[in-house]
LOVEX-456810 format. One record per atom (N, C-alpha, C): residue number from 1; residue in three letters; atom name; x, y, z. Coordinates in steps of 0.001 Angstrom, whole numbers. Layout:
% residues N
<NUM, 'ALA', 'CA', <X, Y, Z>>,
...
% end
This chain:
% residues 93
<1, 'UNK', 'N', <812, -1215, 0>>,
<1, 'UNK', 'CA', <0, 0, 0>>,
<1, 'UNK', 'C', <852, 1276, 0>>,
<2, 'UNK', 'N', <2104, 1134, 554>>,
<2, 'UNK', 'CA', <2678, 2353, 353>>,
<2, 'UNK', 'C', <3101, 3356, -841>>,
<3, 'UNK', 'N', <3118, 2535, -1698>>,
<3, 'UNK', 'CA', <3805, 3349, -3088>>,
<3, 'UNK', 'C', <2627, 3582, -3645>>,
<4, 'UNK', 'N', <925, 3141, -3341>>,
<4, 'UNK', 'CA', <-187, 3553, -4214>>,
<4, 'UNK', 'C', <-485, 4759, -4388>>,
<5, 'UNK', 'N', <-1144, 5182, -5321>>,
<5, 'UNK', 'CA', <-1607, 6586, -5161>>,
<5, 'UNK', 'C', <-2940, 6524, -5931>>,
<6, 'UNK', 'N', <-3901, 6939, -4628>>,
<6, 'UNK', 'CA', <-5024, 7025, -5189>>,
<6, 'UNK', 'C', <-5915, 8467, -5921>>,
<7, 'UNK', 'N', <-6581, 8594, -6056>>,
<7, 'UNK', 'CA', <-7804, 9617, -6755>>,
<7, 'UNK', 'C', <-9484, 9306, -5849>>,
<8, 'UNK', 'N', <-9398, 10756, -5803>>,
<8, 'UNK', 'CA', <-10689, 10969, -4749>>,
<8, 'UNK', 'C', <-11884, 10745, -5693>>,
<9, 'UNK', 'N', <-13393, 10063, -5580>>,
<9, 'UNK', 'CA', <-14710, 9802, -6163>>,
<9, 'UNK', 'C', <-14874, 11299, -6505>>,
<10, 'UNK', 'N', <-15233, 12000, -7577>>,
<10, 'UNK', 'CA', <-15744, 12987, -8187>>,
<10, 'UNK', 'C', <-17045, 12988, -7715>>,
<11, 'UNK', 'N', <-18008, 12247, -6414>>,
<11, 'UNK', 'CA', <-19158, 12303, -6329>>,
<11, 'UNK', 'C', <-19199, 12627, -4809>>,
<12, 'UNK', 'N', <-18224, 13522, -4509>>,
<12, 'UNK', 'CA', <-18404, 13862, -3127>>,
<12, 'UNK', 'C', <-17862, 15030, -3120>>,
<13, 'UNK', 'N', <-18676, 15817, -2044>>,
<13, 'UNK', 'CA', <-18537, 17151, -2043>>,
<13, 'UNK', 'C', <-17639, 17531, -658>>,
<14, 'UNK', 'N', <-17055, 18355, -309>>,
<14, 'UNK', 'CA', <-16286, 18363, 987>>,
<14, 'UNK', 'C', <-16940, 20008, 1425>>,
<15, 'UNK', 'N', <-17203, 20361, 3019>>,
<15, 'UNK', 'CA', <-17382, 21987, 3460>>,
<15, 'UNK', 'C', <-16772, 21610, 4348>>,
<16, 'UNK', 'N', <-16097, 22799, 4857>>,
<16, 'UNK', 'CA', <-14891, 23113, 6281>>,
<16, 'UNK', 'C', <-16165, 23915, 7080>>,
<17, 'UNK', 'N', <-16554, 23307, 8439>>,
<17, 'UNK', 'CA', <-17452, 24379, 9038>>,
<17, 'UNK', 'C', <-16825, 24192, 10329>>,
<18, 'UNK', 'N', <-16117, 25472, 10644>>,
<18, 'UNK', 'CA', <-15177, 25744, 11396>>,
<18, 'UNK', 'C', <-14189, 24932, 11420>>,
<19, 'UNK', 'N', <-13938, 24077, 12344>>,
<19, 'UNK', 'CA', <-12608, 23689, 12366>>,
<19, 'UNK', 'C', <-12603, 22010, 11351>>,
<20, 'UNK', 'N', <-13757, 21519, 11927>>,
<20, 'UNK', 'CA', <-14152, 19999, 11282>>,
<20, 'UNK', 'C', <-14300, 20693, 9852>>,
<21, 'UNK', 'N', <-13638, 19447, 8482>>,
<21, 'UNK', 'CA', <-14131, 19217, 7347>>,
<21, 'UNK', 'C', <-15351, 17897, 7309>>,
<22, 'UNK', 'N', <-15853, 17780, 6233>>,
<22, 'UNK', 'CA', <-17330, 17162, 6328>>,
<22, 'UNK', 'C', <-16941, 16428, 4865>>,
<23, 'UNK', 'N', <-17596, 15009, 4580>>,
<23, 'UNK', 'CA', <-17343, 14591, 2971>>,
<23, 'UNK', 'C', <-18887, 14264, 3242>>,
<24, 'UNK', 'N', <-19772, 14667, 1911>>,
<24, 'UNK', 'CA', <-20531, 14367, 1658>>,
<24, 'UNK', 'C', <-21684, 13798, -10>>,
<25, 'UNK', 'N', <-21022, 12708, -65>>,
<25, 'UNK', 'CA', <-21461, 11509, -914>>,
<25, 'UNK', 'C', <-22229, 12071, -1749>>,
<26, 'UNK', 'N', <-22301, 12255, -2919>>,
<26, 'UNK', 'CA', <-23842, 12659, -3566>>,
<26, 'UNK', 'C', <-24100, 11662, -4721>>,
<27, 'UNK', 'N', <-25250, 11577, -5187>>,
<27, 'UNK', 'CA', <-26137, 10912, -5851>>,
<27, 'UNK', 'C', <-27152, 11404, -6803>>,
<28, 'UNK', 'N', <-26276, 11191, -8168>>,
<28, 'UNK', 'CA', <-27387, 12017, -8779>>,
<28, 'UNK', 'C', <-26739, 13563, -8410>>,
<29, 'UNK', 'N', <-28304, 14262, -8406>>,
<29, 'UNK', 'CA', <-28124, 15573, -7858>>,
<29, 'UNK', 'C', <-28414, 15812, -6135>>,
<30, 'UNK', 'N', <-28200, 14641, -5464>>,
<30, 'UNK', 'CA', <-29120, 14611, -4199>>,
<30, 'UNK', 'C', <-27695, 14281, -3338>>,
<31, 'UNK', 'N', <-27891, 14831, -2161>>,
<31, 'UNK', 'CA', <-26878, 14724, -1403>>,
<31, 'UNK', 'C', <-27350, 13183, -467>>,
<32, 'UNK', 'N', <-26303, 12527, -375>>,
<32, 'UNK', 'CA', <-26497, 11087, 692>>,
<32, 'UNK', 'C', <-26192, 11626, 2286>>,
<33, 'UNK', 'N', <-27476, 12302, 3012>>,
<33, 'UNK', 'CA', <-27437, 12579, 3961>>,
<33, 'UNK', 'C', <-26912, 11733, 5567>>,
<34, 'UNK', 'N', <-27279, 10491, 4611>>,
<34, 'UNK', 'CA', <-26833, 9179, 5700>>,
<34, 'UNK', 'C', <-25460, 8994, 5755>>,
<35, 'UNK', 'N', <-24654, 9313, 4746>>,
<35, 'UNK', 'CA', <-23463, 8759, 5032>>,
<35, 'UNK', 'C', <-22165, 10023, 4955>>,
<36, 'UNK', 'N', <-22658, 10679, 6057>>,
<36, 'UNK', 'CA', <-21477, 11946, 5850>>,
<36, 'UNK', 'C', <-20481, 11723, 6692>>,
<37, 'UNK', 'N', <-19637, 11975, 6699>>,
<37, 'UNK', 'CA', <-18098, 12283, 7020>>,
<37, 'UNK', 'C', <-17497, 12889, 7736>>,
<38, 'UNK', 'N', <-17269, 12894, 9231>>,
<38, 'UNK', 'CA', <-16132, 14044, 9564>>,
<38, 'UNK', 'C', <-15014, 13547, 10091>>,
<39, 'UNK', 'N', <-13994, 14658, 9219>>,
<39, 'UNK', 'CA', <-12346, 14071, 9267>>,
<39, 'UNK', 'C', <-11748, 14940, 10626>>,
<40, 'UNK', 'N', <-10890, 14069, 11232>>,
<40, 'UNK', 'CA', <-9988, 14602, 12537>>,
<40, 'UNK', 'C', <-8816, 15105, 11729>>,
<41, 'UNK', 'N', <-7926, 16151, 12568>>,
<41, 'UNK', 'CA', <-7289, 16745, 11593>>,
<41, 'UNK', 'C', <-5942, 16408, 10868>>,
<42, 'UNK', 'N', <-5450, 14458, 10959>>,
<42, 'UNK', 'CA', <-4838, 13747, 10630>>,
<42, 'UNK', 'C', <-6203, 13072, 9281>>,
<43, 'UNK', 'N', <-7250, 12548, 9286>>,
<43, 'UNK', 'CA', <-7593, 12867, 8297>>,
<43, 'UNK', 'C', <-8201, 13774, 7192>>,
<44, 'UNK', 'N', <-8459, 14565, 8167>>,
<44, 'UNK', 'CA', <-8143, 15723, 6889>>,
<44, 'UNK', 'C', <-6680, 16177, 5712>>,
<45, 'UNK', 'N', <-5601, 15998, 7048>>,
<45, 'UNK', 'CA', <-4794, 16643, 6018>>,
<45, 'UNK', 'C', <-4233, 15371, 4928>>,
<46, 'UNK', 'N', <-4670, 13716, 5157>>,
<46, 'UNK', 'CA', <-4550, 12809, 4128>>,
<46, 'UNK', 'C', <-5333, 12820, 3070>>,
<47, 'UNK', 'N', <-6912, 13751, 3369>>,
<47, 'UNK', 'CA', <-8178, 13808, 2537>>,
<47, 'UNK', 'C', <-6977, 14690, 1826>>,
<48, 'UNK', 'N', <-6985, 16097, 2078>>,
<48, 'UNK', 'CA', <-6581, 17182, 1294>>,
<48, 'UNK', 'C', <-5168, 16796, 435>>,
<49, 'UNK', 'N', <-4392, 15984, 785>>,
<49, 'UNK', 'CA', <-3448, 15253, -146>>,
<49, 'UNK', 'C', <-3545, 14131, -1383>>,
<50, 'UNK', 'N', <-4544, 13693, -914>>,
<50, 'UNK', 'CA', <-4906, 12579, -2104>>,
<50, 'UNK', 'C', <-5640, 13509, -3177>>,
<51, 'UNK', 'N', <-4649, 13380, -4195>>,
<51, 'UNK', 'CA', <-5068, 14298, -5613>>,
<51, 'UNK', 'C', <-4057, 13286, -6796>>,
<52, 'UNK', 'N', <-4402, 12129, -7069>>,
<52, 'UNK', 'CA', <-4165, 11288, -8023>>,
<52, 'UNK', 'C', <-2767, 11529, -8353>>,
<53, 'UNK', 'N', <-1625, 12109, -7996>>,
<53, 'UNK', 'CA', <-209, 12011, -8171>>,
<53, 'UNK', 'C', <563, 12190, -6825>>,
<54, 'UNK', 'N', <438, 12112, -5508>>,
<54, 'UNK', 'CA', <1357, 11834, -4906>>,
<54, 'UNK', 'C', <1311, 10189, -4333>>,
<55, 'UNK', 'N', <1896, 9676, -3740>>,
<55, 'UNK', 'CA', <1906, 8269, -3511>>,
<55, 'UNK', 'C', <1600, 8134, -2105>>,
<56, 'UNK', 'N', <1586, 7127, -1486>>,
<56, 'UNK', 'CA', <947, 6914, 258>>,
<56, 'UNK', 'C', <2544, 7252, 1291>>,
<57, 'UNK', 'N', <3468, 7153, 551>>,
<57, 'UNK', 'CA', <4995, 7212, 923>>,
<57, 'UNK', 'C', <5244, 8462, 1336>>,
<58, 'UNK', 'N', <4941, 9772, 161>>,
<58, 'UNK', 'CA', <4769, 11118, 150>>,
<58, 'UNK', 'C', <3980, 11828, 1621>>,
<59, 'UNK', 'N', <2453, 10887, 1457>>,
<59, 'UNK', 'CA', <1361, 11811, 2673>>,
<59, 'UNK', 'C', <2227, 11129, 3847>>,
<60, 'UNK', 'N', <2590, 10027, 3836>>,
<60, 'UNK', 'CA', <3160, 9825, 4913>>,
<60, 'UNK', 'C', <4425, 10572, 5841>>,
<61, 'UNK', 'N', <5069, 11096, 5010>>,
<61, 'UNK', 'CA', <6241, 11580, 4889>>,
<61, 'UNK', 'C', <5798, 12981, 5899>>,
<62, 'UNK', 'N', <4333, 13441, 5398>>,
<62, 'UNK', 'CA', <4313, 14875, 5746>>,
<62, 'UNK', 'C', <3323, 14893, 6863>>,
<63, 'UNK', 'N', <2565, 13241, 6809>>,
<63, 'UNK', 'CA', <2010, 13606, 8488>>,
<63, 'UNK', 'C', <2948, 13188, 9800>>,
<64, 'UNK', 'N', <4569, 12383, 9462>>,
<64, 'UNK', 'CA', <5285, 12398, 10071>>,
<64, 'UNK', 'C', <5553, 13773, 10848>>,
<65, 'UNK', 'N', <5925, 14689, 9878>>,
<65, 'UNK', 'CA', <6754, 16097, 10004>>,
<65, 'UNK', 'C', <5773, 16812, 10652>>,
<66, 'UNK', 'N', <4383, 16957, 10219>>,
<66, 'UNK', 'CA', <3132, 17662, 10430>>,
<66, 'UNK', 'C', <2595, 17326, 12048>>,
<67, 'UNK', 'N', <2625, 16293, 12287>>,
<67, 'UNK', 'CA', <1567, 15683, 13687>>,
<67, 'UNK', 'C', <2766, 15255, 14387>>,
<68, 'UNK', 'N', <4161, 15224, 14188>>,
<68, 'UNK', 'CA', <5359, 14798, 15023>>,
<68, 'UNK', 'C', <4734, 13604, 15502>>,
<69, 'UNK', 'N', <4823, 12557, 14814>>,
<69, 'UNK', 'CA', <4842, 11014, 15029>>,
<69, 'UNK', 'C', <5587, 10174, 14416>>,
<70, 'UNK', 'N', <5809, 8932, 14694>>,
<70, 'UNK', 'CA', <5912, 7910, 14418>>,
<70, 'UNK', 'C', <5964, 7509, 13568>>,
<71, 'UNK', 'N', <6647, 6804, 12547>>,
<71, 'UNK', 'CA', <6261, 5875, 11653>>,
<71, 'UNK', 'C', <5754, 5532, 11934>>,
<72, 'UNK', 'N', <5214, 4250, 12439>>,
<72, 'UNK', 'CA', <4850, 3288, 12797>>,
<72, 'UNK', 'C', <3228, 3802, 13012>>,
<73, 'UNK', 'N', <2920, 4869, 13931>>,
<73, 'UNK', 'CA', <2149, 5657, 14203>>,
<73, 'UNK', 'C', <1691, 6076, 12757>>,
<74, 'UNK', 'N', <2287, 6553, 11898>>,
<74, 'UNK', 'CA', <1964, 7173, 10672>>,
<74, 'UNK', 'C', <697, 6225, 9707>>,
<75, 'UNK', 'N', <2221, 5210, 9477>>,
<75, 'UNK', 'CA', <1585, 4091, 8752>>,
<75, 'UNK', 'C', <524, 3157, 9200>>,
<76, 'UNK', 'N', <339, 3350, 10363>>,
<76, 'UNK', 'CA', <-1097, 2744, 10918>>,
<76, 'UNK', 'C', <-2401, 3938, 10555>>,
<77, 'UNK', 'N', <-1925, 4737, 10934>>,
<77, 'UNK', 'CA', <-3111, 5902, 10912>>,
<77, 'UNK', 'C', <-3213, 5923, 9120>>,
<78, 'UNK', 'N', <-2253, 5865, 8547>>,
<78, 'UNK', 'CA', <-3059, 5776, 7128>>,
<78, 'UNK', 'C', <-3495, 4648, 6111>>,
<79, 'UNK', 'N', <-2817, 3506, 7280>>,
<79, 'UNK', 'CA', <-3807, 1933, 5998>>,
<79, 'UNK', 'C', <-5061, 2075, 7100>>,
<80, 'UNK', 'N', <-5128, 2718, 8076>>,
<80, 'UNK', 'CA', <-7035, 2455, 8430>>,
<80, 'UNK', 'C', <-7141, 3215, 7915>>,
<81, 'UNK', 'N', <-7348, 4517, 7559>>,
<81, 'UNK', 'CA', <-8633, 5732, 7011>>,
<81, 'UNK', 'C', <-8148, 5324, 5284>>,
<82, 'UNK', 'N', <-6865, 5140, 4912>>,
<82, 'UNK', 'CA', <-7370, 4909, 3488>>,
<82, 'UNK', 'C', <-8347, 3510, 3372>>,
<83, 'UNK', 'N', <-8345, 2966, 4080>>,
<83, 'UNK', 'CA', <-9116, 1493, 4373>>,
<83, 'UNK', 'C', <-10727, 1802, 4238>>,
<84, 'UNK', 'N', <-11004, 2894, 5038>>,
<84, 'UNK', 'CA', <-12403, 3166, 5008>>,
<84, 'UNK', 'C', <-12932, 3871, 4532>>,
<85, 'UNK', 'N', <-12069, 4858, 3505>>,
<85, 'UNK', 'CA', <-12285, 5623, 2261>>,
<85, 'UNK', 'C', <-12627, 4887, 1137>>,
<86, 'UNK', 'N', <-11836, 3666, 922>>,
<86, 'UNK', 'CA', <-12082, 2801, -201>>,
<86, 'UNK', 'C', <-13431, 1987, 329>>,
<87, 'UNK', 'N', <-13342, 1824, 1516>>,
<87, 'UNK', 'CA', <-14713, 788, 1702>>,
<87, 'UNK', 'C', <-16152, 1670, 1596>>,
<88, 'UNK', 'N', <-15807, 3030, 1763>>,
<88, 'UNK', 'CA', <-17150, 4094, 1580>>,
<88, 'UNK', 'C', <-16825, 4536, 134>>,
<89, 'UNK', 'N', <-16409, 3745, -578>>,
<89, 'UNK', 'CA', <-16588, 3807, -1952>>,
<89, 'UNK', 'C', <-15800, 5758, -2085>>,
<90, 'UNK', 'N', <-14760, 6111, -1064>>,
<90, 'UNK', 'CA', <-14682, 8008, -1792>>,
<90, 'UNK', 'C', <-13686, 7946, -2268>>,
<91, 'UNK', 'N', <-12699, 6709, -2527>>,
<91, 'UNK', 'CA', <-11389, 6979, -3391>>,
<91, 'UNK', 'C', <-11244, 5750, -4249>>,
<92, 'UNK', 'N', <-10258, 6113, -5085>>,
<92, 'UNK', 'CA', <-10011, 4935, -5818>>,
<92, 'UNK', 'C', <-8450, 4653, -6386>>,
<93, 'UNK', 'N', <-8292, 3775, -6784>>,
<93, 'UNK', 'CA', <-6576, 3472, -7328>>,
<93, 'UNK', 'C', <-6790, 3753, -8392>>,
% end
């Protein structure tokens, strides 16, 4: 998983309301009220990095430097949330 680099679903919309960001699924023209999103600010700043050319090696690199952690720490915190991004269908390889 480390060298992947994924691309975010074009069917989700993101708003910052105050400090929390929000992903919210849409359908059609209809928003999926059931299944919204709020990112802590380790996933946020992996949401706001995944843009179809950097790799999982890269975000990792910068929530090391960013949140002063761990590898180990790192790379756990990002095979779960990319884990449940792909399983809520909002990213893709």
């Amino acid at each position: 998983m480390p060298g992947k680099i994924y691309k975010k679903n074009s069917d989700i919309v993101t708003r910052k309301i105050a400090d929390e960001l929000f992903l919210v699924p849409i359908k059609g023209n209809i928003a999926d009220m059931q299944r919204i999103f709020t990112l802590n600010p380790v996933g946020q700043y992996i949401w706001q990095e995944i843009d179809n050319r950097k790799g999982l090696d890269e975000i990792r690199k910068g929530i090391i430097e960013r949140f002063d952690v761990e590898i180990e720490q790192a790379d756990s915190d990002i095979r779960e949330f990319i884990s449940e991004l792909i399983e809520a269908d909002l990213i893709r390889e």
